[in-house]
C-alpha positions in Angstrom: 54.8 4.6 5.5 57.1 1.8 5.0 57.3 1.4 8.9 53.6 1.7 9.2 53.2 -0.9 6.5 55.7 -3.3 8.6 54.0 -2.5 12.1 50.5 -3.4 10.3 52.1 -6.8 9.0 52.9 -7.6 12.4 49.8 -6.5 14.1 48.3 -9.1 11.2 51.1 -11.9 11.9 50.1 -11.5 15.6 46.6 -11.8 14.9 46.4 -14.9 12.9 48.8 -16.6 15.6 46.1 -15.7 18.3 43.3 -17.0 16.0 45.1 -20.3 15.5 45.8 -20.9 19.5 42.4 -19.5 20.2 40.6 -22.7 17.6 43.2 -24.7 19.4 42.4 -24.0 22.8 38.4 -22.9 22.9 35.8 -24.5 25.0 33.6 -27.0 23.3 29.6 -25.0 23.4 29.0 -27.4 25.6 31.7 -26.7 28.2 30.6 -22.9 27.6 27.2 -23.5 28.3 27.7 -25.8 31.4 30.7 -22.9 32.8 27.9 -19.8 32.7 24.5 -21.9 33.3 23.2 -21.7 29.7 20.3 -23.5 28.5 19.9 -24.2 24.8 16.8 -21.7 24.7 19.2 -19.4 26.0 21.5 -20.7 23.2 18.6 -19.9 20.7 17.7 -16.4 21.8 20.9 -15.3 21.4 21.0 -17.0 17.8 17.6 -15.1 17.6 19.6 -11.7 18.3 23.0 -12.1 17.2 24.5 -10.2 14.5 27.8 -10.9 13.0 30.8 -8.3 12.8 29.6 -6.2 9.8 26.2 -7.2 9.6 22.9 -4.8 9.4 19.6 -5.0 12.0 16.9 -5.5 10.0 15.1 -2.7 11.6 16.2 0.6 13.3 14.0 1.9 16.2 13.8 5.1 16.8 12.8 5.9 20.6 12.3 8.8 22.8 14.6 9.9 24.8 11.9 11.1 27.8 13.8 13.7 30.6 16.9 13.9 28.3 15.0 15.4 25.6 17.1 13.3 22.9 16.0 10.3 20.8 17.7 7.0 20.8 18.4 5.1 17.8 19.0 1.5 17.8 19.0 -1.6 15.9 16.7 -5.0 15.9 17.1 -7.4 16.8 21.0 -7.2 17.9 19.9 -3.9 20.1 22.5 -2.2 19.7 22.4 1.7 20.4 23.4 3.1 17.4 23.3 7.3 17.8 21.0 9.6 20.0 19.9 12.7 18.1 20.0 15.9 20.1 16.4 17.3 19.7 15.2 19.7 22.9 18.5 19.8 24.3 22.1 20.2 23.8 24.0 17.5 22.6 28.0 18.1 23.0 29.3 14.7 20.5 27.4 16.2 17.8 27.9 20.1 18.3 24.4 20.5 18.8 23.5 23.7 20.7 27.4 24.6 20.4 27.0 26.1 17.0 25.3 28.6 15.4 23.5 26.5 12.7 22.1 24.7 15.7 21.3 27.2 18.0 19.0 28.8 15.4 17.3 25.8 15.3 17.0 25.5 19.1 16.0 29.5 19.4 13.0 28.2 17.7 11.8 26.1 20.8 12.0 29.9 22.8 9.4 30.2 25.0 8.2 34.1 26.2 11.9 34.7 24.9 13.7 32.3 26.8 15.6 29.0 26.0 14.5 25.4 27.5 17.4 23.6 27.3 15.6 20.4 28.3 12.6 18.4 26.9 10.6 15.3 27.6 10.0 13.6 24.9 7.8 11.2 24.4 5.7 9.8 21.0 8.1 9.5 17.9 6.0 8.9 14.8 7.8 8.5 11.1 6.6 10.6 8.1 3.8 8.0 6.0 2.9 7.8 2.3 -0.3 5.7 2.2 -0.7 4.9 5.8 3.0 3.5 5.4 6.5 4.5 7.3 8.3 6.1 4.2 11.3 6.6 6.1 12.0 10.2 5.3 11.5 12.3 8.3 10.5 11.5 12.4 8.8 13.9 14.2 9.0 13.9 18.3 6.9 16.0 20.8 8.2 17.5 24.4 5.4 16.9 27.4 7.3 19.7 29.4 7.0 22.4 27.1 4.6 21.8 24.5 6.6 21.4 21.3 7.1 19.3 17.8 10.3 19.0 16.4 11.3 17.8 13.0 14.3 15.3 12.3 15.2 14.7 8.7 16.1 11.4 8.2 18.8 11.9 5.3 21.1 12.7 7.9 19.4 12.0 11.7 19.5 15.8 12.5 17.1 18.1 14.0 16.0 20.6 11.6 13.0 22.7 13.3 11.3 23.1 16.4 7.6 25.0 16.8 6.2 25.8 19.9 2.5 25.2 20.7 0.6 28.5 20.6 -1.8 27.6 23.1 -1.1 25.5 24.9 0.9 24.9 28.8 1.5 20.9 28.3 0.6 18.2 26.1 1.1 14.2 26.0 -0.4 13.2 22.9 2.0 13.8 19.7 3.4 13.9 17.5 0.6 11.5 15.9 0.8 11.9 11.4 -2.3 11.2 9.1 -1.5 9.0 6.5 0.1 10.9 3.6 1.8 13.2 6.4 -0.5 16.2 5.4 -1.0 17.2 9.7 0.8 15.7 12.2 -1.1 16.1 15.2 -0.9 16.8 19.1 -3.6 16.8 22.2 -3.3 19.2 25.2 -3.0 17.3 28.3 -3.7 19.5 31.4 -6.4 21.7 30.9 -5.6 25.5 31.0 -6.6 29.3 29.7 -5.8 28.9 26.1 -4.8 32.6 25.8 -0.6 33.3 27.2 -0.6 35.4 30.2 -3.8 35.1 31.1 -5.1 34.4 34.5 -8.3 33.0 35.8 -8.7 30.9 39.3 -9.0 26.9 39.4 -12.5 27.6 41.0 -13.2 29.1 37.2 -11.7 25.7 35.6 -15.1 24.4 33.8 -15.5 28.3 32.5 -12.2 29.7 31.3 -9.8 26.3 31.1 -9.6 24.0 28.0 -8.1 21.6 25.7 -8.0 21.4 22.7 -6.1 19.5 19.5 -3.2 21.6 17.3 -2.9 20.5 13.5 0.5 21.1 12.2 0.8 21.5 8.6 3.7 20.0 7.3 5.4 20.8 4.1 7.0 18.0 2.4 8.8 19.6 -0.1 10.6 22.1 2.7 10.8 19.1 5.4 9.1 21.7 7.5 5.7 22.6 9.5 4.1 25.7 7.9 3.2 26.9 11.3 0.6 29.7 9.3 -1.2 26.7 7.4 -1.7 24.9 11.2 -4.6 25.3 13.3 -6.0 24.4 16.6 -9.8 22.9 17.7 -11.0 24.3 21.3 -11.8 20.9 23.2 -13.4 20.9 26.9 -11.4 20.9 30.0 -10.5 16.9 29.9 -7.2 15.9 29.9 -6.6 14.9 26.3 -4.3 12.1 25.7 -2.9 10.0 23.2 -4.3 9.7 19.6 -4.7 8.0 16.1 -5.2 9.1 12.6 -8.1 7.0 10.6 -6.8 5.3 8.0 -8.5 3.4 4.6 -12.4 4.0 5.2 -11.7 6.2 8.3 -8.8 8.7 6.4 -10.1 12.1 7.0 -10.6 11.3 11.2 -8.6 11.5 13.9 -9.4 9.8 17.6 -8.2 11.0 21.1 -8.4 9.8 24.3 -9.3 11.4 27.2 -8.5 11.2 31.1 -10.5 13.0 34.3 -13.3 14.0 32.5 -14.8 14.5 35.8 -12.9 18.1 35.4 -11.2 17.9 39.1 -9.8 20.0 40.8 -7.2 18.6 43.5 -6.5 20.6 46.4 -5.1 18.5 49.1 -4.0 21.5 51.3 -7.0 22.2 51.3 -8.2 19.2 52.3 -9.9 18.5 49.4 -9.0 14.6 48.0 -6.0 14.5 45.6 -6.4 14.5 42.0 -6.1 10.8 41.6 -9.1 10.4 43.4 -11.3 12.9 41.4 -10.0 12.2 37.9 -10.9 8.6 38.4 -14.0 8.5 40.0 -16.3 7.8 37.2 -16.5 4.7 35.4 -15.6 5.9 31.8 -14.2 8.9 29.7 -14.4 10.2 26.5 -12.8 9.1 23.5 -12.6 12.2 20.8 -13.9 11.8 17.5 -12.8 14.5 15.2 -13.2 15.1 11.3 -9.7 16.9 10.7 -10.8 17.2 7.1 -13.4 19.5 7.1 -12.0 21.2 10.0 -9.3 22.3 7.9 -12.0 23.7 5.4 -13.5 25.4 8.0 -10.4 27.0 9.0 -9.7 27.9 5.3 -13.3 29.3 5.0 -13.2 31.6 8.1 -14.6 30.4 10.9 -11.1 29.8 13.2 -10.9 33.0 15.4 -7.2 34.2 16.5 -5.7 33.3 19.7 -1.6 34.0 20.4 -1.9 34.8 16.7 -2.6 31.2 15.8 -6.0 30.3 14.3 -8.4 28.0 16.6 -11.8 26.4 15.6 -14.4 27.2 18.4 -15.7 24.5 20.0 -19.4 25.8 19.4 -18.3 25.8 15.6 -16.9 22.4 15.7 -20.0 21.1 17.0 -22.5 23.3 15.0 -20.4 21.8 11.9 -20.4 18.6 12.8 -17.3 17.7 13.4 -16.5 16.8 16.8 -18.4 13.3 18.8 -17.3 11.8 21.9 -17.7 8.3 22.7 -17.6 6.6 26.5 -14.6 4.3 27.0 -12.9 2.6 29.5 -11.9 5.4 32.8 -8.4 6.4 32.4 -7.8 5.6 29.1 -3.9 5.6 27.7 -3.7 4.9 24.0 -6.2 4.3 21.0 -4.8 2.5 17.9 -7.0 2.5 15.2 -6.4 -1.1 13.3 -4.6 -1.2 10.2 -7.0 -1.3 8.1 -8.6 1.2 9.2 -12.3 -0.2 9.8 -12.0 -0.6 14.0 -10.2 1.4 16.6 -8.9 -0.1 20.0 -8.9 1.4 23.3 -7.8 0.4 26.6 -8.8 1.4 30.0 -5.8 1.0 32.4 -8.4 0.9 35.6 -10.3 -1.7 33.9 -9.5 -5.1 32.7 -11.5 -4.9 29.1 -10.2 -3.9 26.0 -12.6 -2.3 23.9 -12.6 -2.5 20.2 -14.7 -0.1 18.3 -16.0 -0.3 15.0 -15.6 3.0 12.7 -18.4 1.8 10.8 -21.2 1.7 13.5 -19.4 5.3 14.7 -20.2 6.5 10.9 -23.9 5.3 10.7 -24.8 6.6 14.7 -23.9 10.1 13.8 -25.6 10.0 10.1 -28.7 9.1 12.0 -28.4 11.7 14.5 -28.4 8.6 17.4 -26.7 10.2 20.2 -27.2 9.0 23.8 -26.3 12.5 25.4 -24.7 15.6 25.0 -21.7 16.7 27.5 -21.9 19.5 29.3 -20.4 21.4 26.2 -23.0 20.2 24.0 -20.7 17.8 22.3 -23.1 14.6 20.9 -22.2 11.4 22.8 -22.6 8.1 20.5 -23.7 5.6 23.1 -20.8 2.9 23.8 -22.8 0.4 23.1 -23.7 1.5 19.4 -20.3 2.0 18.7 -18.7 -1.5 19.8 -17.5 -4.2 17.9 -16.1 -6.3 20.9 -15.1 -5.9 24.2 -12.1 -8.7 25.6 -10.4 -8.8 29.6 -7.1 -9.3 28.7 -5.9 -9.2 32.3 -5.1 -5.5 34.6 -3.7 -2.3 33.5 -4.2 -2.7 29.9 -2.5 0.3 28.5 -1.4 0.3 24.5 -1.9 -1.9 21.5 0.1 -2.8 18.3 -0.6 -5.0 15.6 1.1 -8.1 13.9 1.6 -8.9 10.0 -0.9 -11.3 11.1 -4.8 -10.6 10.1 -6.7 -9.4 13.4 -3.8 -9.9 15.3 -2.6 -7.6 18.1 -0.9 -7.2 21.4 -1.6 -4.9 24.5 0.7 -4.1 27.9 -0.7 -4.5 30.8 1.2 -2.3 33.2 -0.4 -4.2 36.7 0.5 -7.8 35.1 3.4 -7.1 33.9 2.3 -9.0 30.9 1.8 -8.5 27.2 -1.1 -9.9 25.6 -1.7 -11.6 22.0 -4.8 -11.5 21.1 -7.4 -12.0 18.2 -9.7 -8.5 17.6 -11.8 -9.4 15.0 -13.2 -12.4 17.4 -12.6 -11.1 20.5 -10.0 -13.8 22.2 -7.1 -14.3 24.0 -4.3 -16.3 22.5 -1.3 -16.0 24.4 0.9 -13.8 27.1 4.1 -13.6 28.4 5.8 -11.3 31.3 8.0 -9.0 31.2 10.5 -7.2 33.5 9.2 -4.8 34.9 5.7 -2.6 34.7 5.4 -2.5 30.6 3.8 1.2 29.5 4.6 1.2 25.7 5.2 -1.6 23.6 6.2 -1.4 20.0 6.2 -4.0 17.0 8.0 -3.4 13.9 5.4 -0.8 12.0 3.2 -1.8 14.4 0.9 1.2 13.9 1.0 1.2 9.7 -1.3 0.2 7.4 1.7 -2.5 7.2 3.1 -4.2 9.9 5.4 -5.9 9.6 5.5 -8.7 12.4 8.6 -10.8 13.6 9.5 -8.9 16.8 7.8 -6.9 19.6 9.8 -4.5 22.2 8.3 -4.2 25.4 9.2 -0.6 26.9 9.2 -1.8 30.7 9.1 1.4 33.4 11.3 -0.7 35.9 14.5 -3.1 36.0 14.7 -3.6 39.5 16.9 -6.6 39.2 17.6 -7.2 35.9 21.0 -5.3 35.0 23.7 -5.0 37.3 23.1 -2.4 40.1 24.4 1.4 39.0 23.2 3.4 41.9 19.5 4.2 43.1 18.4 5.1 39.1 17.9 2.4 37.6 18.1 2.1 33.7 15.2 0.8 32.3 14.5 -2.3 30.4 13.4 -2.8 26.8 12.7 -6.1 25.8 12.7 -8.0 22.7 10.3 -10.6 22.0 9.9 -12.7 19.1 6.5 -13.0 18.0 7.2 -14.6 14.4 5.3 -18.0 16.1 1.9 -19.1 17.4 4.3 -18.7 21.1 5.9 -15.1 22.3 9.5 -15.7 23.3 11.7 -13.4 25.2 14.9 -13.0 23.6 16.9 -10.1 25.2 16.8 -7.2 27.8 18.4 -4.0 27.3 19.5 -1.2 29.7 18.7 1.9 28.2 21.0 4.8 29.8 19.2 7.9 29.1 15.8 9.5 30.2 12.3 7.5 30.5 12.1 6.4 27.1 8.4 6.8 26.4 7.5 4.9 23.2 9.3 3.6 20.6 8.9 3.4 16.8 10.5 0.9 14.2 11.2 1.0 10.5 12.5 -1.6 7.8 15.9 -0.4 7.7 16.0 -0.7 3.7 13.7 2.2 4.0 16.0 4.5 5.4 18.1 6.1 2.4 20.9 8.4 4.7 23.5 10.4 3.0 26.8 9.8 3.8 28.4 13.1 2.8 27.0 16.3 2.0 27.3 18.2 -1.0 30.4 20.7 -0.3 29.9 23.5 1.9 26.3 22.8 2.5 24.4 24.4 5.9 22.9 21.2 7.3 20.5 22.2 9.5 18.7 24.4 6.7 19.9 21.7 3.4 21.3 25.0 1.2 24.1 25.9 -0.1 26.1 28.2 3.8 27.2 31.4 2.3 30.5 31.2 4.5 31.6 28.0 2.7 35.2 28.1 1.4 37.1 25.1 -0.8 40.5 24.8 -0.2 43.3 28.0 -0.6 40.3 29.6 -0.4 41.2 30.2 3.7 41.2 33.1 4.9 41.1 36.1 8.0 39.7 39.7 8.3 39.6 41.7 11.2 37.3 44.8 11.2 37.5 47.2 14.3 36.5 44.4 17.0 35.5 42.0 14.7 37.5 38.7 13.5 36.0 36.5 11.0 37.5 34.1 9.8 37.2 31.1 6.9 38.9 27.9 7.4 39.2 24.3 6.1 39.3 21.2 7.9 41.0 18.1 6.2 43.1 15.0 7.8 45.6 16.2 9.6 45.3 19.8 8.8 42.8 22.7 10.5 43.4 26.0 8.4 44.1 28.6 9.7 46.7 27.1 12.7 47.1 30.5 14.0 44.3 33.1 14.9 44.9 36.3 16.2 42.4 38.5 18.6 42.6 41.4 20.8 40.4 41.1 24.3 37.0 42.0 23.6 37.2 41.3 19.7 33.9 38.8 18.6 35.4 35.7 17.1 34.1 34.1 14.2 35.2 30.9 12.8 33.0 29.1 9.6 34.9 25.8 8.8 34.0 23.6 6.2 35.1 20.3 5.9 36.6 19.4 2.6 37.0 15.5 2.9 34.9 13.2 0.6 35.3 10.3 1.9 32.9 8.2 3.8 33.0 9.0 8.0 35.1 11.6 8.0 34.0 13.9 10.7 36.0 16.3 11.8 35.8 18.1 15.7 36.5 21.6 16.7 36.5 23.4 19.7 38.9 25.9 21.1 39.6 25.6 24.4 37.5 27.2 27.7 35.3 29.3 25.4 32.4 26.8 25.2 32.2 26.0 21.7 32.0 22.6 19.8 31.4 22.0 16.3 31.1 18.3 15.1 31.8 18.7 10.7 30.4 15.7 8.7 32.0 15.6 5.4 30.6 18.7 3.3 29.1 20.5 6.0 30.1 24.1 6.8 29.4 25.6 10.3 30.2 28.1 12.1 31.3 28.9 16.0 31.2 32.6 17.7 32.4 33.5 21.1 34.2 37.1 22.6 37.2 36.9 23.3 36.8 38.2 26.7 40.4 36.9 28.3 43.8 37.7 27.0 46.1 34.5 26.8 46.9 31.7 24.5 44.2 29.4 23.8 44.5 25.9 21.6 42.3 24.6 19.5 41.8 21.0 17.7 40.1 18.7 15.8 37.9 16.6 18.6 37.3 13.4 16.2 39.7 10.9 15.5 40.6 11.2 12.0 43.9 9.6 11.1 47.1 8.4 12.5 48.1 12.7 12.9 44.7 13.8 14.8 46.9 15.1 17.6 48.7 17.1 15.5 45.6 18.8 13.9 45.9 21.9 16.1 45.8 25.7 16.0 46.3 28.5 18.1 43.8 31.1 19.1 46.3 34.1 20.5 44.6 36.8 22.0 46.7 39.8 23.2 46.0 42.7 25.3 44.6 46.4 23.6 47.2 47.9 22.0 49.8 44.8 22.2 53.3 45.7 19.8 55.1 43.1 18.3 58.8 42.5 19.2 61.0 40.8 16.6 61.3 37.3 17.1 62.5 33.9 15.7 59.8 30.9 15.8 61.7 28.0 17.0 63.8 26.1 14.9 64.1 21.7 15.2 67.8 20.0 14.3 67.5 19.3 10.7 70.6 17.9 8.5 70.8 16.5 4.7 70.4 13.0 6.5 67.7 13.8 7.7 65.8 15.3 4.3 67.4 12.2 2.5 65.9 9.7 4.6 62.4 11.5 4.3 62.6 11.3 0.5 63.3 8.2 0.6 60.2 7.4 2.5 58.2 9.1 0.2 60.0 7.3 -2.4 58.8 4.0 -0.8 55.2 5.5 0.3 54.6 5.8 -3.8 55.4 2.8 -4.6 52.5 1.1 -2.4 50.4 3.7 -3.5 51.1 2.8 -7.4 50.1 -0.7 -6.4 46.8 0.1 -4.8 46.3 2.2 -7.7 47.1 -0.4 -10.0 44.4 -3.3 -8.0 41.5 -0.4 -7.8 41.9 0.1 -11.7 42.2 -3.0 -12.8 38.4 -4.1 -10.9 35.3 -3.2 -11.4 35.7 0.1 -8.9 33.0 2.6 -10.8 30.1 0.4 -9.8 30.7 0.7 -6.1 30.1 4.5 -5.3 31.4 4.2 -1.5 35.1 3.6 -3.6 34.2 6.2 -6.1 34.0 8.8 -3.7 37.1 6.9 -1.6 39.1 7.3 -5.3 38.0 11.5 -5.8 39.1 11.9 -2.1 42.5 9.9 -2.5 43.9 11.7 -5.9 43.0 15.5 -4.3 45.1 14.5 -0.9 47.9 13.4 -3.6 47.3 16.5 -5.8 48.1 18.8 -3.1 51.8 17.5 -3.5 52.3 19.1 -7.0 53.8 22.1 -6.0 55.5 20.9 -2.8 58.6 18.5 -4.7 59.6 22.5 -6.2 59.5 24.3 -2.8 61.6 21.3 -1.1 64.3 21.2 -3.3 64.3 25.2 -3.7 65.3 25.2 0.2 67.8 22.1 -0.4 69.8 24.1 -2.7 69.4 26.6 -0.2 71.0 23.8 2.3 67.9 25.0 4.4 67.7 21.8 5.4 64.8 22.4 8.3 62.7 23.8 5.2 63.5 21.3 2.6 62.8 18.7 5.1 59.7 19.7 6.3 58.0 20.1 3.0 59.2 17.1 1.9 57.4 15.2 5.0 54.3 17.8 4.2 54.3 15.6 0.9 54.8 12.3 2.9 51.6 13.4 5.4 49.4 14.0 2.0 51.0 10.3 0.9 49.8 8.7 3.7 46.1 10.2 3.6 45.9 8.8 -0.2 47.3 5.5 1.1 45.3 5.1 3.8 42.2 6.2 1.4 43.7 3.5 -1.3 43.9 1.1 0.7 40.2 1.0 2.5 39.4 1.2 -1.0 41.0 -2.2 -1.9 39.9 -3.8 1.0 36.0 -2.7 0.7 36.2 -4.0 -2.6 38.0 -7.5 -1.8 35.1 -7.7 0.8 32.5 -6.9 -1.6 33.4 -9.1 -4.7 34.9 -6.5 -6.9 35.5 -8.5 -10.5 38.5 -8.1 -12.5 37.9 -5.6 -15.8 39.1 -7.0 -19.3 
């Protein structure tokens, strides 16, 4: 300790000296700016972004991850990528898919009994209380394979995954009502709605449909009831994106639609493309749907069973009155109902006009009965024009809208421009725009699609870099760029690369909404948040072999994996639960045992568990794979798997070089080590240290490292009288290693609380 205490005064001496000849010898800002071709607005939108060493973004985005299946989480305004959260697919930092808490919770996104591995994610939407982002879960959907997963926020993991009963693909979710009773997903490409059922594309307007699923979610569990969810049986459109009502329109729920011309492509059979059919006509058909009562329906009996899953009729929706369309712009790709609640915008990416529509006039055409048609369903149709409140050309390829902290404020991508517009909804006018870089799909301001936005900053989502990052080989990352939109005046104020998947859309949260833990309670399953039955505290360690079986219960703690030693025969199932008994704040421990394809990342508290056969006789390491302290290399094991049948011969393990000098000297470094650990001791008691709860828990974790010396001092000096000096030696340095784990403990301690104003106690 004392020579770690002398290198760290060094490494501080050193660093001072280069502080003091770096004030002496920087560049004016000036000089800077002139040596890289800086402007002062430059200067400013770095300001704008800049966070200092140790400071907290404002807000934490939470974005999909597209083709990776992941979500991204990052922080504005610096934009800094703070964690992606394995979702649909396996995630190797964070264990996820490696063990068998996880897998469970990936077996759950089996389809016909086989895992997807992969996902495209693409709408993120937070948990609301009153139309507001509370900040306690985020839900994410997979276009590929139609699927809604569940992420609890108290620790950003993945805690469920349901698969879509009916249907093959969808675009539109996850999408939450207000108080996060349903959150809500639309099919996107038409199809039978019953699994392994065939019928010919020339039967498409017959036997193919959409429809909208209603996942019931439990807040209390954190998790979708899938029996309490239900579907409605939509035409053969290609539903899209949605919006739950909100104030006055609670209760409703709005979906776009896309080739309502029901084509069917065929090019090989020289028939047009797709592209050409689905867009022929000059509008679609924006969904109007009264989730409500549809739910009462459901609960009253009038859902019949498909896959087992309960699905409102079409003909009953419309009997019922539930279910209006409404024409809207042709190839629609978002509607965003205001926040509060009174209008709904839509935007028609083949047409220049945004259309705002009023929930109101909506409301009194169906109480009158004033529909202009019925589709070829029999689905009413509330004429266009009796459902407007304004219609605005913003400028080509308008695609999505979000909304400012600012009344009637709001701001739409246009993909073909490469623009975002600012614009006034409630009078129908343009205010500003600004381009971006390159071909914006989503954009995203900070709870832009709340009954509360917030304002201050906008990200554009941009589909293409081209030239804006330095060139990484034919794929391109993609570009998300923050603008300021806190004045009358957008202002672009940083590009960044984001290196993983097409990241879809993008959702932001007040960060002092987000409550994480930052340890869980000992020996807790966290992908389930209850107590994992194969928890063990410490000297509670131990292994069992039954017939071909090995189980075993370890501990992890800095620098120590228990057991070091595991013993197998080839073909024996391994079983290893490890719980890791620090307490202190980012202690994460790693494990994986080498060529057998298991990882386990262990967060402070948690308990998991790897299994593998141990197919392969031979000698197989294994280690913690997080950097944990000054020993992490040392935090090994053994896995030794021997042939059937395998005797023992007598042997000696191999001895080091030990003399009396040697044990003296390590005394007296423990001597020395508890001397700077009385006068940590001494600072953290004599300050106000019980008020800060990080220190608390800093404090609980030092004194158990230092308790495990108690009966150590009595075996050492047992094996000194012994003149075992190799013994006596080592369990004297056995003391120093738990010495310097309270030190190092003690001493974040005293320096969180210098940082953080501790007061001196009378």
């Amino acid at each position: 300790m004392k020579r770690l205490s002398t290198l760290a005064a060094s490494l501080m001496a050193a660093g001072i000296g280069l502080a003091v000849t770096s004030a002496w010898s920087a560049d004016s800002l000036q000089d800077v700016m002139k040596a890289r071709g800086l402007s002062q607005q430059d200067l400013l939108a770095a300001a704008k972004t800049y966070v200092p060493t140790g400071g907290r973004d404002e807000f934490i985005a939470i974005s999909s991850g597209g083709q990776s299946g992941q979500l991204i989480v990052y922080g504005i305004p610096s934009m800094r990528i703070l964690k992606y959260i394995g979702v649909f697919t396996p995630e190797p930092w964070q264990g996820y898919g490696f063990d068998e808490e996880s897998k469970k919770v990936l077996a759950g996104g089996r389809i016909d009994g086989k895992d997807i591995t992969w996902g495209d994610t693409h709408h993120p939407g937070f948990s609301e209380t009153n139309g507001e982002s509370d900040g306690q879960f985020v839900f994410i959907n997979d276009k590929a394979n139609p699927r809604i997963a569940v992420v609890d926020l108290r620790d950003f993991e993945t805690k469920q995954i349901v698969v879509n009963p009916i249907f093959k693909s969808e675009h539109g979710g996850a999408f939450v009502t207000p108080n996060s009773e349903y959150i809500f997903e639309a099919s996107q490409y038409a199809s039978p709605l019953e699994n392994k059922k065939f019928y010919p594309l020339e039967e498409f307007n017959e036997k193919y449909r959409g429809g909208m699923t209603y996942w019931k979610f439990d807040r209390t569990k954190g998790l979708i009831d899938q029996k309490q969810s239900f579907s409605i049986e939509l035409p053969p459109y290609s539903q899209d994106l949605s919006d739950a009502g909100k104030g006055p329109s609670d209760g409703w729920s709005f979906t776009n639609s896309f080739c309502s011309e029901r084509y069917v492509g065929g090019i090989e059979d020289g028939r047009p493309p797709y592209e050409a059919g689905c867009s022929a006509k000059d509008t679609d058909y924006l969904h109007v749907i009264n989730w409500k009562k549809a739910a009462e329906l459901v609960k009253a009996g009038k859902a019949k069973k498909i896959n087992g899953h309960d699905v409102l009729p079409m003909e009953v929706a419309i009997k019922e009155g539930i279910l209006f369309l409404i024409p809207e712009p042709k190839s629609p790709h978002g509607v965003d109902v205001t926040p509060d609640g009174t209008k709904l915008i839509v935007a028609g990416k083949l047409d220049t006009h945004v259309s705002v529509y009023s929930f109101e006039k909506i409301m009194a055409a169906i109480k009158a009965g004033k529909f202009e048609s019925k589709d070829p369903y029999g689905i009413p149709v509330i004429g266009m024009k009796d459902a407007l409140h304004t219609q605005v050309s913003l400028g080509l390829g308008p695609l999505h809208t979000q909304y400012d902290s600012k009344a009637c404020v709001a701001y739409t991508s246009l993909y073909v421009d490469s623009q975002v517009a600012k614009w006034d909804y409630c009078e129908g006018k343009l205010l500003d725009k600004i381009s971006v870089h390159y071909n914006i799909g989503h954009l995203m301001t900070m709870e832009g699609d709340t009954s509360k936005p917030r304002g201050k900053y906008l990200v554009a989502l941009n589909k293409l870099a081209i030239d804006r990052f330095n060139p990484v080989g034919p794929l391109h990352p993609q570009n998300h760029q923050l603008i300021d939109i806190s004045g009358d005046k957008m202002q672009l104020i940083y590009d960044m690369p984001i290196p993983l998947g097409e990241p879809h859309y993008v959702v932001a949260i007040d960060a002092k909404k987000l409550k994480p833990a930052v340890r869980y309670k000992l020996g807790t399953n966290s992908r389930t948040d209850e107590a994992h039955p194969d928890a063990v505290k410490a000297g509670e360690e131990k292994t069992v072999k039954k017939g071909n079986k090995v189980e075993v219960w370890g501990s992890l703690i800095r620098s120590h994996i228990t057991p070091e030693k595991i013993e197998a025969e080839v073909g024996d199932e391994v079983t290893i639960h490890l719980t890791n008994l620090e307490r202190a704040q980012d202690e994460t421990h790693g494990f994986t045992v080498s060529t057998y394809n298991v990882h386990a990342s262990v967060e402070p508290g948690k308990t998991v568990t790897v299994k593998f056969k141990a197919d392969k006789e031979g000698v197989y390491p294994y280690y913690c794979t997080e950097f944990c302290s000054a020993l992490h290399l040392e935090m090994q094991g053994y896995l030794l798997v021997k042939p059937k049948g395998w005797k023992a011969t007598k042997t000696t393990l191999a001895k080091g070089n030990y003399t009396e000098t040697d044990y003296k000297a390590t005394l007296k470094k423990v001597a020395d080590t508890q001397v700077i650990i009385d006068s940590v001791v001494t600072y953290i008691t004599s300050v106000n240290y019980k008020d800060f709860p990080e220190v608390v828990a800093m404090v609980e974790d030092a004194f158990d490292q230092l308790g495990k010396t108690k009966d150590l001092k009595a075996k050492h000096e047992g094996y000194a009288a012994k003149k075992d000096w190799e013994s006596a030696n080592l369990w004297a340095e056995q003391i120093w290693q738990y010495q310097v784990k309270t030190a190092d403990l003690g001493l974040r301690a005293k320096t969180f609380l210098e940082e953080h104003g501790a007061k001196k106690v009378k």
